[in-house]
C-alpha positions as CSV (number, residue, x, y, z in Angstrom):
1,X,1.8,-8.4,-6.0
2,X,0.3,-6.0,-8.5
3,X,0.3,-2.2,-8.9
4,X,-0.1,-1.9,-12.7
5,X,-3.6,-0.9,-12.4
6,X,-5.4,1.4,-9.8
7,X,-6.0,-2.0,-7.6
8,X,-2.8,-2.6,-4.9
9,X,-3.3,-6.3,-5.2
10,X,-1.4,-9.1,-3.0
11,X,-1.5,-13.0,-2.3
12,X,0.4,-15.7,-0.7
13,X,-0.1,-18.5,-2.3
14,X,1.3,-22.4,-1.5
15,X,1.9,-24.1,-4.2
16,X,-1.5,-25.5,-4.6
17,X,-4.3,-22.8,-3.6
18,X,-4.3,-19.1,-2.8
19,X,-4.2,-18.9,1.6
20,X,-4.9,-15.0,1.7
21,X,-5.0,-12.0,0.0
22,X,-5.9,-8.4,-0.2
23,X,-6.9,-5.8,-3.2
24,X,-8.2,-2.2,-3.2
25,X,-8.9,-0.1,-5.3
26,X,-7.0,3.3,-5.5
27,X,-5.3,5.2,-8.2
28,X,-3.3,7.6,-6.1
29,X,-2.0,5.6,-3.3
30,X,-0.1,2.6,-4.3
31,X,2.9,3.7,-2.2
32,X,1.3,4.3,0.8
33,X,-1.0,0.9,0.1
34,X,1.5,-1.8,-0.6
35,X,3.2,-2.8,2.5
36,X,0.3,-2.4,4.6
37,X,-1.1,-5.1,2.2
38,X,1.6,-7.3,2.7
39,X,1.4,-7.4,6.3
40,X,-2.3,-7.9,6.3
41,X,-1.8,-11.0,4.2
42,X,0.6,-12.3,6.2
43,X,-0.7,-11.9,9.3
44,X,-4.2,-13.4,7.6
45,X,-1.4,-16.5,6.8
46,X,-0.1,-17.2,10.0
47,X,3.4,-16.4,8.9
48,X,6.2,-14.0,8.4
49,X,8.2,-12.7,5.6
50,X,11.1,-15.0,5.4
51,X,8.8,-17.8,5.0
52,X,8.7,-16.9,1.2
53,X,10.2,-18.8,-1.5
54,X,9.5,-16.5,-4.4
55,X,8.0,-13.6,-5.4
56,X,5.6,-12.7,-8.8
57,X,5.1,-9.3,-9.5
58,X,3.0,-7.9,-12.7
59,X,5.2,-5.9,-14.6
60,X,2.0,-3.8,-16.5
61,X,2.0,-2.6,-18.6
62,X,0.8,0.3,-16.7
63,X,1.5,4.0,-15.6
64,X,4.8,4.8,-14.9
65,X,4.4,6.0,-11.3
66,X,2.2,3.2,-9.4
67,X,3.4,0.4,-11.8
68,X,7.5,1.0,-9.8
69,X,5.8,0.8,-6.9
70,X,5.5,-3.3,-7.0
71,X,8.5,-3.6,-9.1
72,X,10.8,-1.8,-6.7
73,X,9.4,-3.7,-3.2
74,X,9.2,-6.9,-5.2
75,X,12.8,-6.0,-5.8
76,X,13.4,-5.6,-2.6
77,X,11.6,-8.7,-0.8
78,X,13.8,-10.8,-3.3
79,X,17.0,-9.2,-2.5
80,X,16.8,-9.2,1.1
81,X,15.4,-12.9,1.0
82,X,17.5,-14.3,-1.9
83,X,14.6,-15.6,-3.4
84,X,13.8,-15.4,-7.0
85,X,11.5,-12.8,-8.3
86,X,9.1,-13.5,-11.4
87,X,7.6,-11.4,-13.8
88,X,3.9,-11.8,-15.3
89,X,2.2,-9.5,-17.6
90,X,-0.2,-7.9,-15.8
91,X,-2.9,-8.6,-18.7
92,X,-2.0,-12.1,-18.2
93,X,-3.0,-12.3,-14.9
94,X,-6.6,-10.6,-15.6
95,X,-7.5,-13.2,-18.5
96,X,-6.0,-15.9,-16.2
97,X,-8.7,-14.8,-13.7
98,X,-11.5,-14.7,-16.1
99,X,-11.1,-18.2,-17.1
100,X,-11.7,-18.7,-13.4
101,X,-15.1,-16.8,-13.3
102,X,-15.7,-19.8,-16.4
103,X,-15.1,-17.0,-19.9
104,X,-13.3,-19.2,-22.8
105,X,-11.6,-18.0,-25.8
106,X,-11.2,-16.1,-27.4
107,X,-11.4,-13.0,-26.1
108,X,-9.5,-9.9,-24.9
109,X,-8.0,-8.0,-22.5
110,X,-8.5,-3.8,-21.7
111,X,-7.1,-1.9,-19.1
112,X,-7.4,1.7,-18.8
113,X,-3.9,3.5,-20.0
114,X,-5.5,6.8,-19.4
115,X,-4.9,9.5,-22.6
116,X,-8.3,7.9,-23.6
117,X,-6.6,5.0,-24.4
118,X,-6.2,1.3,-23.8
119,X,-3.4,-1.5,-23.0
120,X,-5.1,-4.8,-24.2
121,X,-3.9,-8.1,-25.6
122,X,-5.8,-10.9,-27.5
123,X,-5.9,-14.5,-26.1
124,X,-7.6,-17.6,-27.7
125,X,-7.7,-18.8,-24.0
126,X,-7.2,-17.9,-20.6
127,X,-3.5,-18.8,-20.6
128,X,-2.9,-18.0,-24.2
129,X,-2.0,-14.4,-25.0
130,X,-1.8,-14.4,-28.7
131,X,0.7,-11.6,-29.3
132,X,2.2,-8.8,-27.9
133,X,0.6,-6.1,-25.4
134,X,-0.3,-2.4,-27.3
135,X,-1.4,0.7,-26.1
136,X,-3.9,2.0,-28.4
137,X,-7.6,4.5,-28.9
138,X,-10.6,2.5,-28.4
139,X,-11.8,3.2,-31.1
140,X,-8.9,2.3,-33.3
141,X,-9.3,-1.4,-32.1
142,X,-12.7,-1.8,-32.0
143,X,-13.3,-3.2,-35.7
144,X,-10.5,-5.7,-35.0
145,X,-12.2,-6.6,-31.8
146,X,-15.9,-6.7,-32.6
147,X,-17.6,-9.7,-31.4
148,X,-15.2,-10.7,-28.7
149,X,-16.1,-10.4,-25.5
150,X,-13.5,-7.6,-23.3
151,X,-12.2,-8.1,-20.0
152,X,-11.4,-5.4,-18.0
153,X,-12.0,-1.5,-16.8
154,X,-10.8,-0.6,-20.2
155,X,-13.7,-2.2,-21.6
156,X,-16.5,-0.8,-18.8
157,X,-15.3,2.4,-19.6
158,X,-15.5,2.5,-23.4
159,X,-18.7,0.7,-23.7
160,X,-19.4,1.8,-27.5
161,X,-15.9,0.2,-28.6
162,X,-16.1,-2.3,-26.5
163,X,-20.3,-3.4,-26.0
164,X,-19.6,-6.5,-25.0
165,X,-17.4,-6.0,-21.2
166,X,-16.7,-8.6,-19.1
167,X,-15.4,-8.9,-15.7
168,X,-13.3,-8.9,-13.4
169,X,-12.5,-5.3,-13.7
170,X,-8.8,-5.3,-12.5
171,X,-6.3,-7.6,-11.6
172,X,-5.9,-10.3,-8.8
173,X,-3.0,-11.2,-7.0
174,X,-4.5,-14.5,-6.1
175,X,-4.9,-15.0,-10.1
176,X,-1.5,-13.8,-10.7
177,X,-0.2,-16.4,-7.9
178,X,-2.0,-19.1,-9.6
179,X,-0.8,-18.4,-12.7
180,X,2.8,-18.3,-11.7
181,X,2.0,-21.4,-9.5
182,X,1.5,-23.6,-12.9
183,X,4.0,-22.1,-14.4
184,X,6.5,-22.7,-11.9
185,X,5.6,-26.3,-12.3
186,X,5.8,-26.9,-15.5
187,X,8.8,-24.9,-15.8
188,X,7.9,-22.4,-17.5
189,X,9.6,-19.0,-18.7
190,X,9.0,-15.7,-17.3
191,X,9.3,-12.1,-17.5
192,X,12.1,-10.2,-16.4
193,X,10.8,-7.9,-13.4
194,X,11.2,-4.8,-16.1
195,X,8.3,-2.4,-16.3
196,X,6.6,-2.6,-19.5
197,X,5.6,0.7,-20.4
198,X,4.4,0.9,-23.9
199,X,4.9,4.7,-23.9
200,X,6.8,7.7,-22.5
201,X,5.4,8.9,-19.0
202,X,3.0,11.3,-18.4
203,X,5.6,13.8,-16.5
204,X,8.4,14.9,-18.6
205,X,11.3,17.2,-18.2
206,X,10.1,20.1,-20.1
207,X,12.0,20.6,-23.6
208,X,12.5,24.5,-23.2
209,X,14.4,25.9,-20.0
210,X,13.9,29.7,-19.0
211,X,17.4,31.0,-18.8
212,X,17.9,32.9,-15.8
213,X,21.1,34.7,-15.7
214,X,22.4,36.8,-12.8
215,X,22.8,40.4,-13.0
């Protein structure tokens, strides 16, 4: 599952192929979004809950609010299972999926961090991320990015910085399952389930209280 980005994104996937899976797109409503996803995916299965072995979640990076969503009910699923739960960069998972859809590297990755700003990552190839995630202006990146083709909303929206956009837009949960899916096999590292923020949240307890004292 996946909430980093406005898609709610889940998959079950066996091992060997994705068997069902549901995405939508909504920026507000990953809460209310999530479980219902779940449940249509397995029901779409043929099977229940406990049939799980582990659990992948994207750990963003992302906005603070809809990004806990996935990380706190992957959480849970894992606990109340004892299964493992994996972390994948949520980045990871969206160049993962565009080697699918046939793009080789290298290229990059842009998702929309709001502030007029970007979280991208560089890969020579679709399973190669070639150094760490950053939040950053379009246009500060541009220059280092110019000729490379740009997957992601990050890139749609900032079409001057980035001319050359490519899809898919946002993440997959059935490219995220694959992903882990290799991994897995070749016994591979992964994330911790941590949120990866790259910067403060938008809300913030205000610096300067009103002092209110009674008479």
């Amino acid at each position: 599952m996946d909430t980093a980005t406005p898609a709610v994104t889940v998959a079950l996937h066996d091992g060997t192929s994705v068997i069902a899976s549901s995405g939508q797109v909504d920026a507000r409503r990953h809460g209310e979004l999530l479980l219902p996803a779940v449940d249509r995916v397995l029901a779409e299965a043929g099977t229940k809950l406990d049939a799980v072995t582990d659990v992948v979640v994207g750990v963003g990076p992302g906005p603070y609010t809809g990004l806990r969503v996935g990380l706190v009910t992957a959480a849970t699923f894992a606990s109340a299972l004892s299964v493992p739960v994996h972390g994948l960069c949520t980045l990871d998972g969206l160049a993962y999926a565009a080697g699918l859809e046939g793009l080789e590297g290298p290229f990059a990755v842009a998702t929309d961090a709001r502030r007029k700003e970007v979280y991208w990552a560089q890969y020579e190839d679709a399973r190669t991320r070639t150094g760490e995630p950053a939040v950053d202006r379009p246009a500060d990146i541009a220059g280092a990015l110019a000729g490379l083709p740009v997957v992601g909303a990050g890139a749609v929206l900032y079409p001057d910085a980035f001319p050359d956009a490519r899809g898919p837009e946002h993440v997959a949960a059935g490219a995220l399952a694959a992903l882990a899916a290799e991994r897995l096999a070749a016994g591979q590292e992964f994330l911790e389930p941590r949120p990866l923020y790259l910067r403060r949240p938008d809300a913030q307890v205000p610096k300067n209280y009103k002092v209110v004292t009674p008479q």
